[in-house]
C-alpha positions in Angstrom: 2.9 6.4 14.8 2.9 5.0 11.1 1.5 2.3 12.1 -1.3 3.4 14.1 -2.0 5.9 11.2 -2.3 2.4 8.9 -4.3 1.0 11.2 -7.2 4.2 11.5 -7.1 4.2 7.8 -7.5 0.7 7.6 -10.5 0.6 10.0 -12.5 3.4 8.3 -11.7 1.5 5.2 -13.4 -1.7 6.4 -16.2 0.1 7.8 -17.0 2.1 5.0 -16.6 -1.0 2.2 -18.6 -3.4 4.6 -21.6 -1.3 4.7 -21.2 -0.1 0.9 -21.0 -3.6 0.0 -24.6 -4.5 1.2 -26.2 -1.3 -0.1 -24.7 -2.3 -3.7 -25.8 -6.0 -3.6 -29.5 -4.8 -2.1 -29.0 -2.6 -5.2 -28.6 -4.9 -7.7 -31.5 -7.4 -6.4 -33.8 -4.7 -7.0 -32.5 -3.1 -10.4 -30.2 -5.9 -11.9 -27.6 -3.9 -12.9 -24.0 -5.2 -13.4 -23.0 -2.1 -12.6 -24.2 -2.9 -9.2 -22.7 -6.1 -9.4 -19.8 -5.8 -10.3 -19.3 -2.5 -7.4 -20.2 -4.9 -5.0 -18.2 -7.6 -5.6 -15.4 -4.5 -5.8 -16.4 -3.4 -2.2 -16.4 -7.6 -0.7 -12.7 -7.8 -2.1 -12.2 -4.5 -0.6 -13.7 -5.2 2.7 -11.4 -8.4 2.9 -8.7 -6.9 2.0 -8.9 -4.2 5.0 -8.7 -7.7 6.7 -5.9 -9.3 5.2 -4.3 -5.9 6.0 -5.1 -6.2 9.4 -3.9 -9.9 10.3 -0.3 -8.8 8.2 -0.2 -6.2 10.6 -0.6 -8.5 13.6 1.3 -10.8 12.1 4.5 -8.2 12.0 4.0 -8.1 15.7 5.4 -11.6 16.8 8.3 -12.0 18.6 11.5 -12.7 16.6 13.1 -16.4 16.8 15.4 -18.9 15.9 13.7 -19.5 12.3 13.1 -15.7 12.0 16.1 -14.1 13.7 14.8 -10.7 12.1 11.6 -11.3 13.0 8.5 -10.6 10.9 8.3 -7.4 9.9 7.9 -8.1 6.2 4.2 -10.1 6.7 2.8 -6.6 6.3 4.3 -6.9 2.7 3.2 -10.5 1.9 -0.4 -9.6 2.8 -0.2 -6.4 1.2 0.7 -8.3 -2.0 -2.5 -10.7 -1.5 -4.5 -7.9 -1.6 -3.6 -7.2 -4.8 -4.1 -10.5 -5.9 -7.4 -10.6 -4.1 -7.7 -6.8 -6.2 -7.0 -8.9 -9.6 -9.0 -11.9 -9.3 -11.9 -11.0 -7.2 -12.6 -7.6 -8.8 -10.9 -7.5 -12.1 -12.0 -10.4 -13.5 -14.8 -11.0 -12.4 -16.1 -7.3 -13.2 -14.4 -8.0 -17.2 -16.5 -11.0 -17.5 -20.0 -8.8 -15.9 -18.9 -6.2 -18.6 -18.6 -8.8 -21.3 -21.4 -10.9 -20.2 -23.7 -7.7 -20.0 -22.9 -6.3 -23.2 -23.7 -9.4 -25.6 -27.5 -9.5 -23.9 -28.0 -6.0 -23.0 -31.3 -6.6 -25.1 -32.4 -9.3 -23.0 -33.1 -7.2 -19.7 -32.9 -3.6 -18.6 -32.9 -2.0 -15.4 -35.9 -2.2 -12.7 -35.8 1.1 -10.7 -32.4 2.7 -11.6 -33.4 5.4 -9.4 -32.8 3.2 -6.7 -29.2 2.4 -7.8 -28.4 5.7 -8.5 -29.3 7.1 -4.8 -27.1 4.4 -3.5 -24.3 5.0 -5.8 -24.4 8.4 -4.7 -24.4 7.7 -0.5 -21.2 5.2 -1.2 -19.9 7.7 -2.8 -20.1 9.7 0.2 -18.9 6.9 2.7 -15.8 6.2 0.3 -15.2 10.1 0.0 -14.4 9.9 4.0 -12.2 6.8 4.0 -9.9 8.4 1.0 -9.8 11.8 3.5 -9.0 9.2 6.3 -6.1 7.0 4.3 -5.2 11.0 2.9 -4.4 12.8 6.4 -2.7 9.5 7.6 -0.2 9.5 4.9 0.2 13.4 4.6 2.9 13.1 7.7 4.6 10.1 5.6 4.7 11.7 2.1 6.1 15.2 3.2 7.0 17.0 0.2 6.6 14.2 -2.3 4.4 13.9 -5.1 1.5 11.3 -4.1 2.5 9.2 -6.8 6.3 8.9 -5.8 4.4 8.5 -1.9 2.7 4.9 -3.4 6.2 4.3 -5.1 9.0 4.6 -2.5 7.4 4.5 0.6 8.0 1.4 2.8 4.7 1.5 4.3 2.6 -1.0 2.4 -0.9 -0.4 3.8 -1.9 3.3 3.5 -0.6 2.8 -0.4 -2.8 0.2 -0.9 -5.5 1.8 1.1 -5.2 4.8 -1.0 -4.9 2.9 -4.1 -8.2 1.3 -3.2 -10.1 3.8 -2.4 -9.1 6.0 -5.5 -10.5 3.2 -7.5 -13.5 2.6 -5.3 -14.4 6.7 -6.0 -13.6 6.4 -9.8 -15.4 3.2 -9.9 -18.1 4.7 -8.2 -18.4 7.0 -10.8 -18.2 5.5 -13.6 -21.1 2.7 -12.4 -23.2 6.3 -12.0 -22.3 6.8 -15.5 -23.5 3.7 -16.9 -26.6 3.5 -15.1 -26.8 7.1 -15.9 -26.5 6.6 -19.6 -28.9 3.4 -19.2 -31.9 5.7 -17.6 -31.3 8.3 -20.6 -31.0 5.9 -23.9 -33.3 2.7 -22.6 -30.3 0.7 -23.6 -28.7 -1.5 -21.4 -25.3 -1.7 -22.7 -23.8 1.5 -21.2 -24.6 -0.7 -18.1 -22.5 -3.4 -19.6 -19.6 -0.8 -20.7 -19.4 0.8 -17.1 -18.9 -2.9 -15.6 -16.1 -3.2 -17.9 -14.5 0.0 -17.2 -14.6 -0.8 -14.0 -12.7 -4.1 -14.2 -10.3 -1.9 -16.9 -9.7 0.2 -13.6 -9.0 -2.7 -11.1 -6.8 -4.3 -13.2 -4.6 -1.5 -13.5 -4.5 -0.9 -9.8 -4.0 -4.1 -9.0 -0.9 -4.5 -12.0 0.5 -1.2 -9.7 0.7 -2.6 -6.6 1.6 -6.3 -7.5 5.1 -4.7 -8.5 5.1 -2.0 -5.8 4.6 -5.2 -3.2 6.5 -7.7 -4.8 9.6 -5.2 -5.0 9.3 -4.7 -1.1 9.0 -8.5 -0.3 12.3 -9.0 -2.6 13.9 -6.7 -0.6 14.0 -2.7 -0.4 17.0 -0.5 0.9 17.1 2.4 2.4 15.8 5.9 0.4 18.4 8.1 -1.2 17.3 10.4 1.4 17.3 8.5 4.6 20.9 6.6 2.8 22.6 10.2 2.6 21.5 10.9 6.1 23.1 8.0 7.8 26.1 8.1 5.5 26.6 11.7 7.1 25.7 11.1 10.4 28.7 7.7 10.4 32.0 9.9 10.8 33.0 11.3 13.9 35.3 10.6 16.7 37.7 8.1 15.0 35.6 7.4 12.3 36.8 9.1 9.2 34.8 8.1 7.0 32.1 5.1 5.2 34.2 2.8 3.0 30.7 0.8 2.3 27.2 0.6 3.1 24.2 -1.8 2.5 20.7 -1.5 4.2 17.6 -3.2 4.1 14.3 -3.0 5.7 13.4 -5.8 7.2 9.6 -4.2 7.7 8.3 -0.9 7.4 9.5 0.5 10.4 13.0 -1.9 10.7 15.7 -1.1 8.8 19.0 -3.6 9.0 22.4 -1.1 8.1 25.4 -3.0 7.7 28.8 -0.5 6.8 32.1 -0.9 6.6 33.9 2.0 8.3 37.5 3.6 8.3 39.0 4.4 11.3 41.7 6.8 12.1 45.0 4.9 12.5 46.4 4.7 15.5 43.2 4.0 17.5 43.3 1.2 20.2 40.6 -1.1 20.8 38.5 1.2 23.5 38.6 4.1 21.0 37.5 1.8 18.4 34.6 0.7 20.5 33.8 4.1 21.5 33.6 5.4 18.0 31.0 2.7 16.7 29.1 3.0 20.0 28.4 6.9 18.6 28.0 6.0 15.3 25.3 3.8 16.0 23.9 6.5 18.2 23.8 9.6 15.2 22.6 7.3 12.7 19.7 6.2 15.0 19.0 10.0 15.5 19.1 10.7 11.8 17.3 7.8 10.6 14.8 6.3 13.8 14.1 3.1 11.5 17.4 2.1 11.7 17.5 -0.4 14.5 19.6 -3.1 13.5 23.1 -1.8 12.5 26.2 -3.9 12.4 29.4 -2.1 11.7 32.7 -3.1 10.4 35.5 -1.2 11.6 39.1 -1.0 9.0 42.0 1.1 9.1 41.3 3.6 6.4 43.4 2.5 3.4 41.7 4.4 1.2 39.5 2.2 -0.2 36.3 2.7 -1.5 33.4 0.5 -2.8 29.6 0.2 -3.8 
């Protein structure tokens, strides 16, 4: 289910940036803005990144081997990090140095036919409206009660994040090239065009700082959430096991998490019971916590020991 949710979001992304990106670019060929430019030079990074999103996720799909004994699961987060190095150098920059560029010679040319600008501003402004609504019901299920904010900062999914992110900063972006062609139109001087660009690649940069350490913190290596670690250390005890002496996890992808415990069993137990019991803990921490579907457990006669 999360994954097909990425994948609608995903698609309506692509869709939305691919035909937004023309429209800017026809835009800025008729009213040389920067504005323009620089928007759709945003929406070609943000169309390729739907795409980079895409192959991660098809990636994540091959078949585990003897090199990968895991699998792949974590592509999603290596592409999901090039996105926001694609984010960063493709957008940011290049809209900073449009901003810059624009400002030092915004006597030199103003705008032909803003009007025309601003209508298209306005329609991608509608298109990106419905792929954030898109990227925002397939993530309501994931977020639950969370703040959106702690959503893009603990969840394990790496693409509806990032598609959020994106389009957040495609709408604000959006808005702020309105603004600058706005302010153009009203003063006859070009170098609110110049100072929107620049906002703009303000903007990307800080998105794109965001999810480099949101991404590069899930390719390192994420564990479980306090939440979904308290459910399977509650679920473990049972018949003949008393108790979790340790615990480490680690997801291996979004949807794969690896659980490796050390457990305490009741003494006395022979080798059957001992089978038994880790055959139904496996089973109640699967219920509790689906993604757990690689679990290795170490069974111990309780000593009372106790360790991180």
């Amino acid at each position: 289910m999360s994954t097909e949710g990425s994948t609608r979001a995903i698609v309506a992304a692509l869709a939305a940036n691919a035909g937004i990106a023309v429209a800017k670019f026809v835009g800025f060929a008729i009213t040389g803005s920067s504005s323009m430019l620089a928007e759709g030079v945003h929406s070609v990074a943000d169309t390729s990144n739907q795409g980079l999103l895409l192959l991660g996720q098809r990636s994540a799909t091959r078949k585990a081997d003897q090199l990968h004994p895991f699998g792949y699961g974590r592509s999603r987060y290596f592409y999901s990090f090039v996105v926001a190095l694609v984010i960063f150098a493709l957008g940011s920059l290049f809209a900073l140095y449009e901003g810059v560029q624009k400002i030092r010679h915004a006597g030199d040319h103003g705008l032909d036919s803003p009007l025309v600008a601003v209508v298209i501003l306005v329609v991608a402004i509608c298109l990106e409206s419905y792929s954030f609504h898109t990227a925002r019901k397939e993530s309501a299920p994931l977020k639950g009660d969370a703040s959106w904010w702690r959503f893009i900062r603990t969840s394990r999914n790496p693409e509806l994040p990032v598609v959020l992110l994106e389009d957040t900063g495609a709408l604000i972006g959006l808005v702020l090239a309105l603004a600058g062609v706005g302010l153009t139109m009203l003063t006859g001087n070009a170098i609110w065009d110049g100072v929107g660009t620049l906002s703009i690649g303000v903007l990307l940069g800080l998105i794109a700082a965001v999810l480099i350490v949101e991404m590069k913190s899930l390719l390192i290596g994420e564990g479980a959430t306090e939440a979904e670690e308290a459910a399977l250390r509650a679920a473990i005890p049972g018949q003949a096991v008393d108790r979790v002496i340790h615990m480490k996890t680690q997801y291996l992808g979004p949807e794969e998490l690896l659980v490796a415990a050390k457990i305490a069993i009741a003494p006395g137990s022979d080798a059957v019971a001992i089978a038994v019991a880790i055959d139904g803990a496996e089973a109640r921490m699967r219920a509790a916590v689906p993604q757990a579907r690689v679990i290795y457990l170490e069974p111990d006669i309780d000593r009372g020991e106790n360790f991180s």
